[in-house]
C-alpha positions in Angstrom: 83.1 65.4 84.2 80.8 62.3 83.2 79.9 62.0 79.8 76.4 62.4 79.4 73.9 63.7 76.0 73.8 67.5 77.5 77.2 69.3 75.7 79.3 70.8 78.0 78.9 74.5 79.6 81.2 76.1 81.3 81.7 77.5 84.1 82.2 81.2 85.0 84.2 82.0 88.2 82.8 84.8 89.5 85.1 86.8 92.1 84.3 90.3 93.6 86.4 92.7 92.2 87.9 93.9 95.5 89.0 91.2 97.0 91.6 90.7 93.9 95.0 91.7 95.4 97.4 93.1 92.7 100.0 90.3 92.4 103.4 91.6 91.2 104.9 88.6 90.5 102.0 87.2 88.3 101.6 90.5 86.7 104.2 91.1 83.2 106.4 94.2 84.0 109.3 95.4 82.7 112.3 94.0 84.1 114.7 95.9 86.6 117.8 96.4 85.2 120.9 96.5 87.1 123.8 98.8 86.6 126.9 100.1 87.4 126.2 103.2 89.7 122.7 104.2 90.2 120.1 103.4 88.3 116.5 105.1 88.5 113.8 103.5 87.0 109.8 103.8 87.1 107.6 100.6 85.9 104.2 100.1 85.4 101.4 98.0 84.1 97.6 98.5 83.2 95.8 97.0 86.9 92.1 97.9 86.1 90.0 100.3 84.0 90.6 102.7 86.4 94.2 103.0 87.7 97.8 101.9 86.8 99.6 100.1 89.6 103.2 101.2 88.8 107.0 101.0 90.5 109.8 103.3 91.3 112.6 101.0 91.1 116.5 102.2 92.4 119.7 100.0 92.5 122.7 101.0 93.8 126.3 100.0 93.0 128.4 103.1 94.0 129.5 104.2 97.4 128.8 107.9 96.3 126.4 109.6 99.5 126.2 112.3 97.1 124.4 110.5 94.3 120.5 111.1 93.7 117.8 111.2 91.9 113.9 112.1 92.1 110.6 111.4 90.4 107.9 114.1 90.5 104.1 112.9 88.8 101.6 115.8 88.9 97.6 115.1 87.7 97.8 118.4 85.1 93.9 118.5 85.3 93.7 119.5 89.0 97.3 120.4 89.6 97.7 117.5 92.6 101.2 116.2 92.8 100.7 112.2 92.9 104.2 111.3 93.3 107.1 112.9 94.9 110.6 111.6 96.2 114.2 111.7 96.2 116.0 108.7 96.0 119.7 107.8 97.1 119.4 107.7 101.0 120.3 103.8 100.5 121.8 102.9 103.7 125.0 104.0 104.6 126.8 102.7 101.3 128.5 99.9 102.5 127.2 97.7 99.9 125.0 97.4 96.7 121.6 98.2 97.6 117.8 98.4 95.9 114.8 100.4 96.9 111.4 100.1 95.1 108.1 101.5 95.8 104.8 101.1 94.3 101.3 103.0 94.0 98.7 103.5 91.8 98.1 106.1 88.9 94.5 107.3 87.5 94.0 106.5 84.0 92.5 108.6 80.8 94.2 112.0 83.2 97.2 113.5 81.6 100.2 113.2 84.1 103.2 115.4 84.1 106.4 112.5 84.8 109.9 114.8 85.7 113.0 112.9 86.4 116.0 114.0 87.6 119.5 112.7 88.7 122.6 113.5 90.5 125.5 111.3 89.2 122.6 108.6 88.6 123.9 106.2 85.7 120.3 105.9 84.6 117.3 107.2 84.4 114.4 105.3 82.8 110.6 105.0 82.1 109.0 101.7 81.5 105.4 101.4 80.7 104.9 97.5 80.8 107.3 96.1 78.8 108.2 98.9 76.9 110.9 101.3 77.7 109.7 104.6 76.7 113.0 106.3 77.9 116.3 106.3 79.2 119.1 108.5 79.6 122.3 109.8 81.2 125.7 108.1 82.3 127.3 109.4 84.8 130.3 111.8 86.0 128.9 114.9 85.1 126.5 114.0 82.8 123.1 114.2 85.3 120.0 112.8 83.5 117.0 114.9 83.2 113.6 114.0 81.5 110.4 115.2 81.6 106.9 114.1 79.2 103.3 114.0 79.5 101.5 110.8 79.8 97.7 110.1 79.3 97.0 106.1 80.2 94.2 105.0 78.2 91.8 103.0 80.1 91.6 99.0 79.0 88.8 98.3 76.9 89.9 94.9 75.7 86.1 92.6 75.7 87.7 88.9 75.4 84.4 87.4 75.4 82.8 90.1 73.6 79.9 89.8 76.1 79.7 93.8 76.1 81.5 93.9 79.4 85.1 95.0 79.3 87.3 92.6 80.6 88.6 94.4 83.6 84.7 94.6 84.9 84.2 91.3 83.9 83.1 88.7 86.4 82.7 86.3 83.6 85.6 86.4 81.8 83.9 83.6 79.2 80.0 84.0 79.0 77.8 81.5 77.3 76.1 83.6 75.0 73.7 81.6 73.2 70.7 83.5 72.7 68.5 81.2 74.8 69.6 78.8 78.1 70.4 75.6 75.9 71.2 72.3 77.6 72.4 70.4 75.6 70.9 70.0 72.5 67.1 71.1 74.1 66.8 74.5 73.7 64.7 76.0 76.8 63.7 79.0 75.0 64.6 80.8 78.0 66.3 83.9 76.7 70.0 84.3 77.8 70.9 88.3 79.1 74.2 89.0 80.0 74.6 91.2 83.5 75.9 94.5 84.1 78.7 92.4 85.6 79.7 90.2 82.3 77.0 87.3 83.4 74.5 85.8 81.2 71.9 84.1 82.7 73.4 80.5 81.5 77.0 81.6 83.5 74.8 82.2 86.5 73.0 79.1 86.5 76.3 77.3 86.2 74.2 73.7 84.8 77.6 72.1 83.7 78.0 71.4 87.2 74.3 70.9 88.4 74.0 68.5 85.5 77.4 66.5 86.4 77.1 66.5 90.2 72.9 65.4 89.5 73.9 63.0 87.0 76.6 61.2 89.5 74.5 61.2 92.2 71.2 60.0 90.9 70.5 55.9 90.9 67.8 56.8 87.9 66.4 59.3 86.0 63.7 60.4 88.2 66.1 60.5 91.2 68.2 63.0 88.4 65.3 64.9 87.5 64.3 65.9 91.3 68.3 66.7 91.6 68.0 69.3 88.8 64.7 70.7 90.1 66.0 71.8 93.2 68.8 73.4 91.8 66.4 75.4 89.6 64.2 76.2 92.5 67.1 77.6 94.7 67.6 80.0 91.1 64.2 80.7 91.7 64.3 81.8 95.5 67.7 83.9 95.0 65.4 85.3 92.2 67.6 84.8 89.2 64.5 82.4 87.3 60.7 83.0 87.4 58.7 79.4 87.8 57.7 79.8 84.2 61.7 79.8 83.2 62.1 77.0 85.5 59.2 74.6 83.9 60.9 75.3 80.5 64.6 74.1 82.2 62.8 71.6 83.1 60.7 70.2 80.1 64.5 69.9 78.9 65.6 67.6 82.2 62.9 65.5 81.8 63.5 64.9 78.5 67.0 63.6 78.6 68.0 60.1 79.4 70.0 61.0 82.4 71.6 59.4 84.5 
C-alpha cells in the first residue's frame, strides 16, 4: 500500500456464511490411528455455532469377515436416532482397507453415543484433538462404550466486536468509536452490524484511500476519487449525505496524493 498521512485500516473480508464449505484437510482433527485388526473410531470438530461436523473412521488389517463394529447417536431431547451403522463389510478382505464417513451433529442437545465391537481392536471417541475414550483388544475381548455428550456451542468473540466468531463476517472490526481516517476524526459514529461489521469495516477506506491516492495526479483529482466512493456508500444506503460531508471535511483536509 502507498504510504500516505491517513494510518492504515484494515480490511474486513466479508464472505456469506453458506457458501463456506467445511474443509477437512484445513480443519484440526484428531488423527486416524492405525492398528492391527480393526479399529473403530469417531472424530469430530466444532464447524459453526450450530452443528459439529464429525467422522466415523474404520481401518482394517484382519481378514476376519466376522469382525464388526457399530455406532448408534440418538438426540435424547426428541428421541431421533442421528447416527446408525454397522461397520466391517470392507470389501471382500483381500487387503487392509479404511472406510470413513462424515455428518454433522446439533450442538447444546444432549446425544446418547453407543459403541460396540465384534473382534474390533479398538474402539475410540475423539472430540478434536482429544481422545475421550478407547477401549478393547481383541480375541474375545469385544469393546463396548456408551456416554452422554452435550457440545457446547462456540462462543469465542476474537475481536470482541459482540459478534461471536462463528457469525462473524468481520473477523477484525475497526472499532473506534467514530469513522477516523487517519488522524481526522469524522465524528461519524462507528456501529458494529448484526453481522460483526462496523460501519468503518464496511466502508473499507484503506483501500478507497490507497487505490484514490495512486490514481490521482493531485489532490483535487484525489478528493473527487474519494467522493465517489462515499456517494456509492450513500446510494447502497450505508451513509446519509450528512455522514458523507463529515468523511469528507477529513479528505479535503489531507495532503493527498
Amino acid at each position: 500500500m502507498k504510504t500516505n498521512p491517513f494510518s492504515t485500516i484494515s480490511l474486513c473480508a466479508v464472505a456469506t456464511l453458506a457458501s463456506i464449505a467445511p474443509d477437512l484437510e484445513a480443519i484440526p482433527m484428531a488423527p486416524r490411528t492405525e492398528l492391527s485388526f480393526y479399529s473403530l473410531q469417531l472424530r469430530g470438530i466444532s464447524k459453526d455455532c450450530t452443528s459439529e461436523l464429525v467422522e466415523v473412521y474404520v481401518y482394517d488389517m484382519t481378514q476376519d469377515s466376522s469382525a464388526y463394529g457399530s455406532i448408534t447417536i440418538t438426540d435424547l431431547d426428541s428421541g431421533t436416532v442421528l447416527f446408525s451403522k454397522t461397520y466391517g463389510e470392507l470389501g471382500e478382505y483381500y487387503q487392509p482397507g479404511w472406510a470413513a464417513d462424515s455428518f454433522l451433529l446439533p450442538v447444546d442437545k444432549p446425544l446418547q453415543i453407543d459403541y460396540s465391537g465384534q473382534e474390533f481392536s479398538r474402539a475410540a471417541f475423539l472430540l478434536g484433538t482429544e481422545v475421550m475414550a478407547a477401549g478393547g483388544w481383541w480375541n474375545g475381548n469385544y469393546p463396548t462404550y456408551s456416554t452422554i455428550l452435550t457440545i457446547a456451542p462456540s462462543e469465542t468473540d476474537s475481536d470482541h466486536d459482540g459478534v461471536p466468531d462463528c457469525h462473524d463476517r468481520c473477523p477484525d472490526s475497526i472499532l473506534s468509536p467514530t469513522v477516523l481516517l487517519g488522524d481526522c476524526d469524522s465524528g461519524v459514529p462507528n456501529p458494529v452490524d448484526a453481522d460483526g461489521c462496523s460501519l468503518a469495516d464496511r466502508l473499507a477506506l484503506d483501500d478507497a484511500i490507497a487505490r484514490a491516492a495512486a490514481g490521482a495526479k493531485n489532490h483535487g483529482a484525489f478528493v473527487k476519487s474519494m467522493g465517489a466512493h462515499l456517494t456509492s456508500h450513500v446510494s447502497n444506503g450505508v451513509i446519509d449525505w450528512s455522514q458523507r460531508a463529515a468523511m469528507m471535511t477529513c479528505v479535503g483536509s489531507s495532503n493527498l496524493p
